[in-house]
VMD Tcl script that builds the backbone (N, CA, C; Angstrom):
set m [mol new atoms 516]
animate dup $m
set s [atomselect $m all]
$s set {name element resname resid chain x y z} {
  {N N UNK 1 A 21.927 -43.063 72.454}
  {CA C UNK 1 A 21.126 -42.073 71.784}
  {C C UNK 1 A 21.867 -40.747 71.697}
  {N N UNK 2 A 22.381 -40.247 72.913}
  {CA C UNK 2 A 23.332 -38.846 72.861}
  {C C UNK 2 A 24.534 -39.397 71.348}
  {N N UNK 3 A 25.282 -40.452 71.935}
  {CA C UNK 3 A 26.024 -40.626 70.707}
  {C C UNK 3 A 25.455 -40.109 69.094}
  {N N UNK 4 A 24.161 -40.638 68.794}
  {CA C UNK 4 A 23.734 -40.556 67.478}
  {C C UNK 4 A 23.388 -39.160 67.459}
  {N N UNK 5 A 23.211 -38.297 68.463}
  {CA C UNK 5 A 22.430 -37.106 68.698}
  {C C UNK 5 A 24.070 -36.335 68.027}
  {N N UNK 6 A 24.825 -36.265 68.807}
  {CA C UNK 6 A 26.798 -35.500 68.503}
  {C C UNK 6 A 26.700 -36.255 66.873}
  {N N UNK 7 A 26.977 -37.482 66.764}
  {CA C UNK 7 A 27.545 -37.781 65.417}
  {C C UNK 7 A 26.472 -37.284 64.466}
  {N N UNK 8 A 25.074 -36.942 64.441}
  {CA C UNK 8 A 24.768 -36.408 63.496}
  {C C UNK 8 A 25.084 -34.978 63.448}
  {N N UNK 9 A 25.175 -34.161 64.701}
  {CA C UNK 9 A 25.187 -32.897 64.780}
  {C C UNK 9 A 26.697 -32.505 63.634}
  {N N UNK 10 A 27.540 -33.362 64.313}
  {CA C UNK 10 A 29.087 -33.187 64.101}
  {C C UNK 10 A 29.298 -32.832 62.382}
  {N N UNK 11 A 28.536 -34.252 61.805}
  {CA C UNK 11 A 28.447 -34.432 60.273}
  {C C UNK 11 A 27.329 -33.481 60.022}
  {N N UNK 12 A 26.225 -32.805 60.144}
  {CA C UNK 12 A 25.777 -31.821 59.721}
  {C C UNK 12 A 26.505 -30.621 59.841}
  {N N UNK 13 A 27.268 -30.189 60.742}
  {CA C UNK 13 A 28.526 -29.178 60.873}
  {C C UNK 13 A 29.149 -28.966 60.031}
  {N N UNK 14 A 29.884 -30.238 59.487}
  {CA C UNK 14 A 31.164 -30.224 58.136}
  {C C UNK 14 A 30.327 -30.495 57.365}
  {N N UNK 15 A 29.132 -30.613 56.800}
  {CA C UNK 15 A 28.810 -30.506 55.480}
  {C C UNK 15 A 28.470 -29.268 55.395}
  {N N UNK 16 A 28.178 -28.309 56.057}
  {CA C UNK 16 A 27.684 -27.084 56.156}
  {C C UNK 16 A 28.877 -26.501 55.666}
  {N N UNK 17 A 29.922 -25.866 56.733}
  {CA C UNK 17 A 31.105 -25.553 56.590}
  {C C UNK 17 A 31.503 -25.824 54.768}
  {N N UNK 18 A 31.958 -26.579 54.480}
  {CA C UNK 18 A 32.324 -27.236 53.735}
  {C C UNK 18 A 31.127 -26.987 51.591}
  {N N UNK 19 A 30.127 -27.217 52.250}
  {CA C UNK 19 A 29.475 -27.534 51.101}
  {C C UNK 19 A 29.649 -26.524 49.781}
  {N N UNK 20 A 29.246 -24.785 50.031}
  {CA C UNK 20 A 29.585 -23.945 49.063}
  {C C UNK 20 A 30.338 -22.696 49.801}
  {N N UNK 21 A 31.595 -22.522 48.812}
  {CA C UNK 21 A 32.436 -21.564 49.026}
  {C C UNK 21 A 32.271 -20.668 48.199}
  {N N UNK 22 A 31.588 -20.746 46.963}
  {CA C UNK 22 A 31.126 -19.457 45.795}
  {C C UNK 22 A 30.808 -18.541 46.347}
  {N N UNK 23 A 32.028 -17.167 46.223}
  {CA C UNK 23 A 31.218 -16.335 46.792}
  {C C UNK 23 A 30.916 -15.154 45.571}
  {N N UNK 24 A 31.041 -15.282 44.010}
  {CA C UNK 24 A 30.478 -14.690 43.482}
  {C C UNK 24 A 29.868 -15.328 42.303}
  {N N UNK 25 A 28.808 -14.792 42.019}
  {CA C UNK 25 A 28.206 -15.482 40.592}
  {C C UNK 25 A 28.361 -14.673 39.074}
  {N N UNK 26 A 28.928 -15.677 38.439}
  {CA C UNK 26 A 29.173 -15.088 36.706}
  {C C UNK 26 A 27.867 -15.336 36.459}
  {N N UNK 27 A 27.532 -14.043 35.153}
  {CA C UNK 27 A 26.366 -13.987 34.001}
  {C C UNK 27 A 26.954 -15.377 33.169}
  {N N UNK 28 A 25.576 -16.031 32.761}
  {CA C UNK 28 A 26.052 -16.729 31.560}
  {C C UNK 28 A 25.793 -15.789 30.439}
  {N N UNK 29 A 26.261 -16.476 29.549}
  {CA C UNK 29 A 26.546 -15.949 27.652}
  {C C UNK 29 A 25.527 -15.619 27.456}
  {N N UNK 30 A 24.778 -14.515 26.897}
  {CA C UNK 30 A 23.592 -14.172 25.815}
  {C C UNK 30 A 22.817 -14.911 25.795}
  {N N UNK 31 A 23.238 -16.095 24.945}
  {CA C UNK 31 A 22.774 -17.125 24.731}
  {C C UNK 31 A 22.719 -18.410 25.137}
  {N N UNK 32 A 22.966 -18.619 26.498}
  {CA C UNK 32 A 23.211 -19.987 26.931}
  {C C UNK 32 A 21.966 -20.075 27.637}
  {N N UNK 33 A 21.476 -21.203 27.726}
  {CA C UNK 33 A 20.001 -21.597 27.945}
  {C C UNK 33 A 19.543 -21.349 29.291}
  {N N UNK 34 A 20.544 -21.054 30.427}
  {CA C UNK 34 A 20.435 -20.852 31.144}
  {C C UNK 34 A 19.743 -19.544 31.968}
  {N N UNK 35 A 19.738 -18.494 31.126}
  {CA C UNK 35 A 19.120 -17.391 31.334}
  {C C UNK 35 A 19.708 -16.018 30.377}
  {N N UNK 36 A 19.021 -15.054 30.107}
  {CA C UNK 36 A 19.266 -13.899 29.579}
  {C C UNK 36 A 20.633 -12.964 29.914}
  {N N UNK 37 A 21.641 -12.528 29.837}
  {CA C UNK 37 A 22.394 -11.465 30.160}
  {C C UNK 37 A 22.391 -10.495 29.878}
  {N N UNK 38 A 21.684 -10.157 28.367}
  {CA C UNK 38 A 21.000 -8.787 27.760}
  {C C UNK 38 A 19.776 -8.927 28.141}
  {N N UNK 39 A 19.113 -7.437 28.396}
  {CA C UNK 39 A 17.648 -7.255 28.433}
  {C C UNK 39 A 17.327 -6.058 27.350}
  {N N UNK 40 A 16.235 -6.296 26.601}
  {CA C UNK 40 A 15.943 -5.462 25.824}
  {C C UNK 40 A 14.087 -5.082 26.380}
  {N N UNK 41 A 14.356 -3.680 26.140}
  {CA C UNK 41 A 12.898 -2.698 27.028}
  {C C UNK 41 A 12.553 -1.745 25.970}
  {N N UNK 42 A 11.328 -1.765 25.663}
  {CA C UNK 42 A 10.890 -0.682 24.853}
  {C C UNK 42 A 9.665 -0.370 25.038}
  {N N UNK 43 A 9.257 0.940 24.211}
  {CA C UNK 43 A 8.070 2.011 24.443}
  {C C UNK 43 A 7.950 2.307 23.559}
  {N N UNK 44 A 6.412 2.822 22.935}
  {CA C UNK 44 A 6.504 4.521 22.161}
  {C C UNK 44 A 5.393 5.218 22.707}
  {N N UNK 45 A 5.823 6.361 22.627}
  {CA C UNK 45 A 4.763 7.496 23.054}
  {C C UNK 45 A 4.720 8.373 21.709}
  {N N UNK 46 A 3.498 8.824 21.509}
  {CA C UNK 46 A 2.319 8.071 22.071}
  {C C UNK 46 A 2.350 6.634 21.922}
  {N N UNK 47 A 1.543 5.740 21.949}
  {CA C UNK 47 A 1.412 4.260 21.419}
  {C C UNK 47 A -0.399 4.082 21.427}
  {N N UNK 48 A -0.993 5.234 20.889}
  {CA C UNK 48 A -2.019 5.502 20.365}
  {C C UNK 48 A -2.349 6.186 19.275}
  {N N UNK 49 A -2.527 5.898 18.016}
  {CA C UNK 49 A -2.421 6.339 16.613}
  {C C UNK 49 A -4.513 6.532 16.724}
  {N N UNK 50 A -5.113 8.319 16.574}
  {CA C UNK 50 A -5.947 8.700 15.564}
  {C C UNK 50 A -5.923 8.234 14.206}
  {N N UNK 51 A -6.479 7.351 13.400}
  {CA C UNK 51 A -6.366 7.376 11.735}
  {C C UNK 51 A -7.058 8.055 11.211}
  {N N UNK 52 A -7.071 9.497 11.246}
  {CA C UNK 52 A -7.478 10.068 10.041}
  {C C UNK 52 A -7.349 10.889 9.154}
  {N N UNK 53 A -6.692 9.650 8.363}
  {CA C UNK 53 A -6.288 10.223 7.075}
  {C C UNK 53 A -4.762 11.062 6.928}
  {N N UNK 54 A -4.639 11.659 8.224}
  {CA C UNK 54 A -3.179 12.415 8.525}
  {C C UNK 54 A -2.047 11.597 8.751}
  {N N UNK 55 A -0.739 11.849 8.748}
  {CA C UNK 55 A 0.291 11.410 9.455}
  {C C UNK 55 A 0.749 11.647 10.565}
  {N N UNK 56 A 0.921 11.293 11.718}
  {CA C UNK 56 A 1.380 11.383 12.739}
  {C C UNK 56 A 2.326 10.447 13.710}
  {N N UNK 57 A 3.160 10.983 14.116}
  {CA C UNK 57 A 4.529 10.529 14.746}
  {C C UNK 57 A 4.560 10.340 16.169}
  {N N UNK 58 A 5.383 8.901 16.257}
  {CA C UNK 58 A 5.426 8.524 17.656}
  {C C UNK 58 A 6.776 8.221 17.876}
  {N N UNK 59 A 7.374 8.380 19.148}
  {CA C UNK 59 A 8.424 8.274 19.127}
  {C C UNK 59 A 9.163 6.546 19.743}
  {N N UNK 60 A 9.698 5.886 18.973}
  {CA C UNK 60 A 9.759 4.583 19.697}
  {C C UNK 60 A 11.138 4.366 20.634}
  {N N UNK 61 A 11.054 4.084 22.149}
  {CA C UNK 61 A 11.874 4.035 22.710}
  {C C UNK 61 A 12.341 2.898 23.048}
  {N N UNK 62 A 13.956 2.313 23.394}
  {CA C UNK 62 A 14.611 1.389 23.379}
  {C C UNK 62 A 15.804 0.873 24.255}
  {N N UNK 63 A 15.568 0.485 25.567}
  {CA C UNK 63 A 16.858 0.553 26.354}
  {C C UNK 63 A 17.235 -0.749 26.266}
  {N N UNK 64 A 18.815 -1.038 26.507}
  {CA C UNK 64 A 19.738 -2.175 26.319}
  {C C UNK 64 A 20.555 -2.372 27.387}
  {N N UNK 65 A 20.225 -3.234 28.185}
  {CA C UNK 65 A 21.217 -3.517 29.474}
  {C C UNK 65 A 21.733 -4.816 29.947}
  {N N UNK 66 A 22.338 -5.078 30.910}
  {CA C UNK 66 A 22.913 -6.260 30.655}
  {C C UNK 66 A 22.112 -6.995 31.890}
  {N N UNK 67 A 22.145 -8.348 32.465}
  {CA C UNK 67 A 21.401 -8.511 33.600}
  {C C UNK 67 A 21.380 -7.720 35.140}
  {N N UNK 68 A 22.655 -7.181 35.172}
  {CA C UNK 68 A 22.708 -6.061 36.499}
  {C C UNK 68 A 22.404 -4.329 36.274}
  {N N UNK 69 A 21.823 -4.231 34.977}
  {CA C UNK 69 A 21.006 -2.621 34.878}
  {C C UNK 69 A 22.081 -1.977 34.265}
  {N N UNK 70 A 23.477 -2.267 33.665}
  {CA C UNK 70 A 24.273 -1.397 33.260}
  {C C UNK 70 A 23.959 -1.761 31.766}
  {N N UNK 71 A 24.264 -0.342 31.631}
  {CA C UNK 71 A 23.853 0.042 30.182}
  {C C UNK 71 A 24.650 -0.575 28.803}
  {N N UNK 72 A 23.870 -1.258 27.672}
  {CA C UNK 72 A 25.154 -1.561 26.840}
  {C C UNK 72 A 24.883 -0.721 25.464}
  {N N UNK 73 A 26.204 -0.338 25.094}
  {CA C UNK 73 A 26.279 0.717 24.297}
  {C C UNK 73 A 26.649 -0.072 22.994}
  {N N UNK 74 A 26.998 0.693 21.695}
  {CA C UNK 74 A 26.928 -0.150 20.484}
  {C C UNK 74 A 26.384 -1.141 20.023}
  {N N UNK 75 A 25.580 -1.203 20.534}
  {CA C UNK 75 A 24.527 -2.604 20.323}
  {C C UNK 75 A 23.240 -2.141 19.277}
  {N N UNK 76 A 23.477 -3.029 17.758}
  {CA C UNK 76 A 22.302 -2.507 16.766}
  {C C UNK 76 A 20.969 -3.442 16.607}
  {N N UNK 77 A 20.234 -2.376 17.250}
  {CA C UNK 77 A 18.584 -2.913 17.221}
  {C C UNK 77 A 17.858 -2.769 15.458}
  {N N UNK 78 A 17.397 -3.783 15.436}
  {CA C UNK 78 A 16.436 -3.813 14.442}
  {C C UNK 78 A 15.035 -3.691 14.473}
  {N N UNK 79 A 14.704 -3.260 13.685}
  {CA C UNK 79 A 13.181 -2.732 14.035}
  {C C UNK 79 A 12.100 -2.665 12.631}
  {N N UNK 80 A 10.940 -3.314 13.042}
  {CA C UNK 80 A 10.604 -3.693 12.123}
  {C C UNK 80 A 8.874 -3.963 12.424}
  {N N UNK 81 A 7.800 -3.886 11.529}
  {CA C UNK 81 A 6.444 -3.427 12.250}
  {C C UNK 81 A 5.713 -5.197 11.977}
  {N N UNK 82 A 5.149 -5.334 12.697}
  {CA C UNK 82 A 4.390 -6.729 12.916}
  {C C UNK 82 A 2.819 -6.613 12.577}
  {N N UNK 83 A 1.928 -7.264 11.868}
  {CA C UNK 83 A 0.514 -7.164 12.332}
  {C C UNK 83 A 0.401 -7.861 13.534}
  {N N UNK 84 A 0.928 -8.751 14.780}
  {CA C UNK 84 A 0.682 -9.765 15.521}
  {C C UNK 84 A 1.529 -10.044 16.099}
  {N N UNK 85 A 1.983 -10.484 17.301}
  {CA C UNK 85 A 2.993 -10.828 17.783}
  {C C UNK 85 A 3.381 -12.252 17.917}
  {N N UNK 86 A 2.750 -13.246 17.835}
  {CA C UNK 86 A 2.234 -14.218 17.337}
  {C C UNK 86 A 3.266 -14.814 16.327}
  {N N UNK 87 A 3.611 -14.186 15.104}
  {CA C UNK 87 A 3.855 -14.457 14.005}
  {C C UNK 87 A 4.710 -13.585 13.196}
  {N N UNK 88 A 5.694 -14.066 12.226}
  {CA C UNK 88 A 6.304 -13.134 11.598}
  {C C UNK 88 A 6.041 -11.989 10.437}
  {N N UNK 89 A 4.827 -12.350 10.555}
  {CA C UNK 89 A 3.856 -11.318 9.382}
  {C C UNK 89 A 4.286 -10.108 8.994}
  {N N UNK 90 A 5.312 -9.473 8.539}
  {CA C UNK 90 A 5.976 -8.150 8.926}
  {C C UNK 90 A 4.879 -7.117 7.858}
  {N N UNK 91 A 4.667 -6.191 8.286}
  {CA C UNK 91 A 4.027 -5.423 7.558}
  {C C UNK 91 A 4.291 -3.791 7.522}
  {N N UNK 92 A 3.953 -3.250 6.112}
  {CA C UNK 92 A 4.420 -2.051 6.093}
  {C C UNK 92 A 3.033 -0.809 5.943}
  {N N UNK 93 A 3.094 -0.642 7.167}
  {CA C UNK 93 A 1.122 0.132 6.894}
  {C C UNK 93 A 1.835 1.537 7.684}
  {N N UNK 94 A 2.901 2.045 8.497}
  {CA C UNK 94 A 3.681 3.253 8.639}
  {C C UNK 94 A 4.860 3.197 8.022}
  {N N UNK 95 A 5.678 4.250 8.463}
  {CA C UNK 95 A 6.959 4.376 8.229}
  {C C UNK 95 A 8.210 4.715 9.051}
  {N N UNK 96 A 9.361 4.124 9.230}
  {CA C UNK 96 A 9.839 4.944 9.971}
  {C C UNK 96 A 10.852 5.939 9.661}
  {N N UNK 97 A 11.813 6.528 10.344}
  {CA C UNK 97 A 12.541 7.776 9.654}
  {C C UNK 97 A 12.904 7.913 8.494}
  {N N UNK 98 A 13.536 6.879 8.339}
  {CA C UNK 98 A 14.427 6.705 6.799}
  {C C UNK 98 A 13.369 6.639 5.953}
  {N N UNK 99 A 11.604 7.018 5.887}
  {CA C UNK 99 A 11.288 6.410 4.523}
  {C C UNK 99 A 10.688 4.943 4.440}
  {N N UNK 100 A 11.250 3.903 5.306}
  {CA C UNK 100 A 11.369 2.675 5.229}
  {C C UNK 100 A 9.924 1.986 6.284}
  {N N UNK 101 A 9.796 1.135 5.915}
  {CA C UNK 101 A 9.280 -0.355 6.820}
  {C C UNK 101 A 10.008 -0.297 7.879}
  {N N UNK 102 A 11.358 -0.568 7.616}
  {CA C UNK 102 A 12.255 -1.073 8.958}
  {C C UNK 102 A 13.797 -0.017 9.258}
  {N N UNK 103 A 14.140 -0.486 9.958}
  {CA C UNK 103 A 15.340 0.302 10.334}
  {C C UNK 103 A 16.434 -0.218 11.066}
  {N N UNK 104 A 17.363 0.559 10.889}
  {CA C UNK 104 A 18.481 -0.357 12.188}
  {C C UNK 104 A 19.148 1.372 12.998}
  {N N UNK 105 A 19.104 0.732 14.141}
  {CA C UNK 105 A 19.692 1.649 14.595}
  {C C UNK 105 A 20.758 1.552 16.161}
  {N N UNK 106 A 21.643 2.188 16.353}
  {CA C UNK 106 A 22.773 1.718 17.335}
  {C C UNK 106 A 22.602 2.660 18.450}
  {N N UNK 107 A 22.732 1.722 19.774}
  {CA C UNK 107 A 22.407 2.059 20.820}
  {C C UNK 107 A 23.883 3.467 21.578}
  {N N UNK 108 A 23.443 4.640 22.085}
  {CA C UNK 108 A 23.961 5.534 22.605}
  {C C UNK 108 A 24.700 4.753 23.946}
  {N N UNK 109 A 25.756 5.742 24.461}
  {CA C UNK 109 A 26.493 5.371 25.715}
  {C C UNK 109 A 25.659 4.650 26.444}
  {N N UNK 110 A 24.192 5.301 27.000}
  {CA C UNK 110 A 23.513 4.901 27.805}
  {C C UNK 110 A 22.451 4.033 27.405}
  {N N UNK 111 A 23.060 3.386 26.351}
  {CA C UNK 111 A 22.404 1.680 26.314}
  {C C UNK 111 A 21.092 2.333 25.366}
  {N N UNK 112 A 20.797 3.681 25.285}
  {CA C UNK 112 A 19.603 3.789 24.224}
  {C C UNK 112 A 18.950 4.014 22.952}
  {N N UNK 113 A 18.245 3.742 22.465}
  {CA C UNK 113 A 18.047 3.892 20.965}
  {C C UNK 113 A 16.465 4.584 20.897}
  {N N UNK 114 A 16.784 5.446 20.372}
  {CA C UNK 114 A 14.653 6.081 19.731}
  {C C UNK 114 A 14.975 6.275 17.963}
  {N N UNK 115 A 13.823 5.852 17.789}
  {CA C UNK 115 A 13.426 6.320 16.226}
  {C C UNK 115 A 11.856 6.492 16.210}
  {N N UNK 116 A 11.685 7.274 14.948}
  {CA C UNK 116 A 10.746 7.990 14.990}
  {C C UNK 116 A 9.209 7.471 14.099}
  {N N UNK 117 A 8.265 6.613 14.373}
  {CA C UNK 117 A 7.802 5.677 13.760}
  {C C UNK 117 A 6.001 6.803 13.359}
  {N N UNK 118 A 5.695 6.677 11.746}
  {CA C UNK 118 A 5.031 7.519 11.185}
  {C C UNK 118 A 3.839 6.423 10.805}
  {N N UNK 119 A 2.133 6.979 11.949}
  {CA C UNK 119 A 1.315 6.333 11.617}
  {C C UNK 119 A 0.620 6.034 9.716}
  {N N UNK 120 A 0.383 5.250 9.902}
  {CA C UNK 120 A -0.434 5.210 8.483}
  {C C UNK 120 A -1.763 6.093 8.508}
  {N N UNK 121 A -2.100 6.117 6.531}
  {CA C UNK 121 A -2.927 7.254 6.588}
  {C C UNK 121 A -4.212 6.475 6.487}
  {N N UNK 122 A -4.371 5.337 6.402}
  {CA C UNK 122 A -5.873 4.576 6.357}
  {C C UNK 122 A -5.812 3.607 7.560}
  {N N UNK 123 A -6.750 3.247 8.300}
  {CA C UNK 123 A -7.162 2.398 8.885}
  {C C UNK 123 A -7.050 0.739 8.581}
  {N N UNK 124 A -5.971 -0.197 9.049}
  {CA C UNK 124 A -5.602 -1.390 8.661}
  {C C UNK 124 A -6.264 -2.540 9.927}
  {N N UNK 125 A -5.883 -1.965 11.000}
  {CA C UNK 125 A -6.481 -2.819 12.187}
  {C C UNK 125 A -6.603 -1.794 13.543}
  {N N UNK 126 A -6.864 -2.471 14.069}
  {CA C UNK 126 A -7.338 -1.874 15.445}
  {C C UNK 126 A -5.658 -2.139 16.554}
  {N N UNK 127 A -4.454 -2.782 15.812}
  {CA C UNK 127 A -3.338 -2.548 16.817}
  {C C UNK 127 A -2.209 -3.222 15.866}
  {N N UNK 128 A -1.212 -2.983 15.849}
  {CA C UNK 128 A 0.052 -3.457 15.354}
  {C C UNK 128 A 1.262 -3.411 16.673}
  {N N UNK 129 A 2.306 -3.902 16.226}
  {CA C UNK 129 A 3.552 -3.934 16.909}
  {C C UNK 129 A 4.665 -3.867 16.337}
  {N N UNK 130 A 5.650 -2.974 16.690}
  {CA C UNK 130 A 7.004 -2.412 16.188}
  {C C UNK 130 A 7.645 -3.597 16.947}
  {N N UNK 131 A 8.723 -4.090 16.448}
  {CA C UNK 131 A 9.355 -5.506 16.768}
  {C C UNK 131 A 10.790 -4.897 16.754}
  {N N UNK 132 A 11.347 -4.955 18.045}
  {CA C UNK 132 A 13.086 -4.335 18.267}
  {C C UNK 132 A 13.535 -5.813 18.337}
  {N N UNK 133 A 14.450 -6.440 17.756}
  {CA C UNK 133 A 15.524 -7.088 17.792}
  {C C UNK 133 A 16.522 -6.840 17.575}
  {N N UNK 134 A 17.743 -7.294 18.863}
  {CA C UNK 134 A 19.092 -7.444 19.104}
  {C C UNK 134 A 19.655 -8.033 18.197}
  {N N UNK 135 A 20.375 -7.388 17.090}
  {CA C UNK 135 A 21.490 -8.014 15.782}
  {C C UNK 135 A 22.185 -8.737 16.476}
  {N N UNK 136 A 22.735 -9.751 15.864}
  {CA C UNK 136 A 23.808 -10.993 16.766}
  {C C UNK 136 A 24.653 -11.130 15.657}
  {N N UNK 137 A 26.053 -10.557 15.377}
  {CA C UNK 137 A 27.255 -10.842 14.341}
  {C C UNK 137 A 26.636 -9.892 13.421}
  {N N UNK 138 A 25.688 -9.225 13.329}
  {CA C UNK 138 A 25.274 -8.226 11.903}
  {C C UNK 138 A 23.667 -8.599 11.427}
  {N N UNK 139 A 23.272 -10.269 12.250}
  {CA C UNK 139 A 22.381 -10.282 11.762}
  {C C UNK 139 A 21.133 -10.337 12.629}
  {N N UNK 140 A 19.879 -10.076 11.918}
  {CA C UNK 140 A 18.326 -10.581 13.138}
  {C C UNK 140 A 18.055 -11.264 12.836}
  {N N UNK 141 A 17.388 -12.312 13.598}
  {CA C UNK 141 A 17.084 -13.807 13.302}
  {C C UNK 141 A 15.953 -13.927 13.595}
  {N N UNK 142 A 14.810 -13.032 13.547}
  {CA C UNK 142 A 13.307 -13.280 13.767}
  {C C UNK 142 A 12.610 -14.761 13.260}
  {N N UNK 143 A 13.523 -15.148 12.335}
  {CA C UNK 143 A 12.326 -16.417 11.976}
  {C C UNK 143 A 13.236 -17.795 12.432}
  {N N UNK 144 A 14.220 -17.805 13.051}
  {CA C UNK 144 A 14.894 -18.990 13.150}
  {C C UNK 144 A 14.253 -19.401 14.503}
  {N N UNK 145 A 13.654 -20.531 14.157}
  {CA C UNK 145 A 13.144 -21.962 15.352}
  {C C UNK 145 A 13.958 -21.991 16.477}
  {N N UNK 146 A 15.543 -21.637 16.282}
  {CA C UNK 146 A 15.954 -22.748 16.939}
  {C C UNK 146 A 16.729 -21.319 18.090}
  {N N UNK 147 A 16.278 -20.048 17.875}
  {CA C UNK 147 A 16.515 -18.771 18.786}
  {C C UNK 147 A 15.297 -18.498 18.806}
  {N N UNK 148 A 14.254 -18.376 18.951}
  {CA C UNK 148 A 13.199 -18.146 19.233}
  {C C UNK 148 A 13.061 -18.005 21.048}
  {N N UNK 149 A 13.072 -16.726 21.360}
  {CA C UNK 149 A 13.079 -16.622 22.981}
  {C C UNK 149 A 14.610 -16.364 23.476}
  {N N UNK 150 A 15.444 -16.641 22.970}
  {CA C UNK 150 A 16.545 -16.521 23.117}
  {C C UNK 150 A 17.379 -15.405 22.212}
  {N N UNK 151 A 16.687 -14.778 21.914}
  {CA C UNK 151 A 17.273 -13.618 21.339}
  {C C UNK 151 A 16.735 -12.305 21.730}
  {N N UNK 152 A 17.164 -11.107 22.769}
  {CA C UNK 152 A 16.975 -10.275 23.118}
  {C C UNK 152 A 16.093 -9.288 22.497}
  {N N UNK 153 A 14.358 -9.311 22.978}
  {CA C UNK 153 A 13.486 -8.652 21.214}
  {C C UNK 153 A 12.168 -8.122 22.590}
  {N N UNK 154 A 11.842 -7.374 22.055}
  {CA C UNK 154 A 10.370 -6.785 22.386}
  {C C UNK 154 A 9.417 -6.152 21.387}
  {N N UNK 155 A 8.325 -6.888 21.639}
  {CA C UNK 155 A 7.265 -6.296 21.038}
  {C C UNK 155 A 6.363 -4.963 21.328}
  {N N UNK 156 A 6.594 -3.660 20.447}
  {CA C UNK 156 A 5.864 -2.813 21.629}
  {C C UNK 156 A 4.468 -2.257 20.893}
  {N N UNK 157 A 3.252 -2.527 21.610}
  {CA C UNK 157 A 2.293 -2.400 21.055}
  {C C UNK 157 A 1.944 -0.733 20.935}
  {N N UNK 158 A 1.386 -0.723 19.234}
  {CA C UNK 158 A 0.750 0.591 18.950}
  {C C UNK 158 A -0.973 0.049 19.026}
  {N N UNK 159 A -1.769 0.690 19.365}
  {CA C UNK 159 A -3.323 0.918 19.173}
  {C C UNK 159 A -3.529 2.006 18.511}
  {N N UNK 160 A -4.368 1.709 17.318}
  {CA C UNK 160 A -5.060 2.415 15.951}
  {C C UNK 160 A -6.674 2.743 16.527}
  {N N UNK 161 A -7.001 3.636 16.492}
  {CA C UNK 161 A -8.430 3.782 16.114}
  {C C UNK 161 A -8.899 5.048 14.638}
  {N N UNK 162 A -9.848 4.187 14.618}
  {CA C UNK 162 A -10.733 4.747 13.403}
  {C C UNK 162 A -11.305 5.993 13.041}
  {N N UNK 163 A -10.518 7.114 12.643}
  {CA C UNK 163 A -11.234 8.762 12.674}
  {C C UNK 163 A -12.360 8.399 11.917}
  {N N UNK 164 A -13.395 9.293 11.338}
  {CA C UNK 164 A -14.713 8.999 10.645}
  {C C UNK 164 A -13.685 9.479 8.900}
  {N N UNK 165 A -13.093 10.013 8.523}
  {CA C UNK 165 A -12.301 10.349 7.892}
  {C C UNK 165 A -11.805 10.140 6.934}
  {N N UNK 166 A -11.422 8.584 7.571}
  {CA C UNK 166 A -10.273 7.517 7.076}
  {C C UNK 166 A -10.869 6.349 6.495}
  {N N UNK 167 A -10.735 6.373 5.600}
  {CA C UNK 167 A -11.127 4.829 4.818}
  {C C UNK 167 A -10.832 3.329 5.684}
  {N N UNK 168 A -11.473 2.201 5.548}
  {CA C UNK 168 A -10.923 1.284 5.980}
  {C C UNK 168 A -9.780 0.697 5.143}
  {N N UNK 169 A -8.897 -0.174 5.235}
  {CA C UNK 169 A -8.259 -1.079 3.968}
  {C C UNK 169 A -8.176 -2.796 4.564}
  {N N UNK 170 A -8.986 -3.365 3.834}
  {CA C UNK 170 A -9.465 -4.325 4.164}
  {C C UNK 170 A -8.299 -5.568 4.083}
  {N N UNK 171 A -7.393 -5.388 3.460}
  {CA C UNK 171 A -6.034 -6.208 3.187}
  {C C UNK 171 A -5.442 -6.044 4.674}
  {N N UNK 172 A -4.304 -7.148 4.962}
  {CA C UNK 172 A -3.477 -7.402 6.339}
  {C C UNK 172 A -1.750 -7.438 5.945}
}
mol reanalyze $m
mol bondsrecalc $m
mol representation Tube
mol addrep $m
């Protein structure tokens, strides 16, 4: 019995010893199924839109980092307004700087990006979402199946309410 008691001890010893010598771990790729290496984080403040009838500005914020918190710089976010998160429904009921629906814009030293997103002047719903996606080679791939989750994106919710003011608009 002592015998079996040493020979297991012995062989649990050298498999120990022995089993892992890794002593550091690589990020996988962006995109390898294995997990994220970019993180994409966003805000706007306010992210409460009055509708009435006026225009008013929120500022949408955007940080870009890699899985250990360091910042990545040159990296162009796309941005673009959602009724739903759900779905690719893109819709144009504000504006953002340029004039536009959507925008692109490139991330500062410190991994960040803001643009300046302009409520609508009628009442459409009770919440929308500004949609940041990570360009990959130049392009965003919001509707492709086969990146879905795998492409560095946040949804950041705005809430609308109804001034007495403001018309409804019954279209989506």
């Amino acid at each position: 019995m002592k015998k079996i008691l040493y020979i297991l001890i012995i062989v649990s010893l050298v498999l120990a010893v022995s089993s892992c010598k890794r002593s550091e771990l690589i990020d996988p790729g962006w995109d390898d199924p294995a997990g994220f290496y970019i993180l994409l984080e966003g805000s706007a403040n306010p992210a409460v839109f009055f509708i009435d009838g006026n225009i008013h500005r929120s500022m949408v914020y955007v940080r870009v980092t890699d899985s250990k918190g360091n910042p990545l710089s040159g990296r162009t976010i796309f941005f673009r307004q959602l009724h739903d998160s759900t779905s690719n429904q893109q819709i144009e009921w504000g504006y953002f700087e340029n004039n536009h629906g959507t925008i692109r814009k490139t991330t500062n030293t410190n991994g960040e990006v803001s643009v300046y997103f302009y409520s609508p002047t009628k009442f459409y719903s009770g919440h929308m979402y500004i949609h940041a996606l990570l360009e990959v080679n130049g392009r965003a791939l919001p509707g492709s199946s086969s990146h879905v989750g795998n492409i560095p994106q946040d949804y950041i919710a705005i809430t609308m309410y109804q001034s007495g003011s403001a018309g409804a608009v019954t279209e989506k």
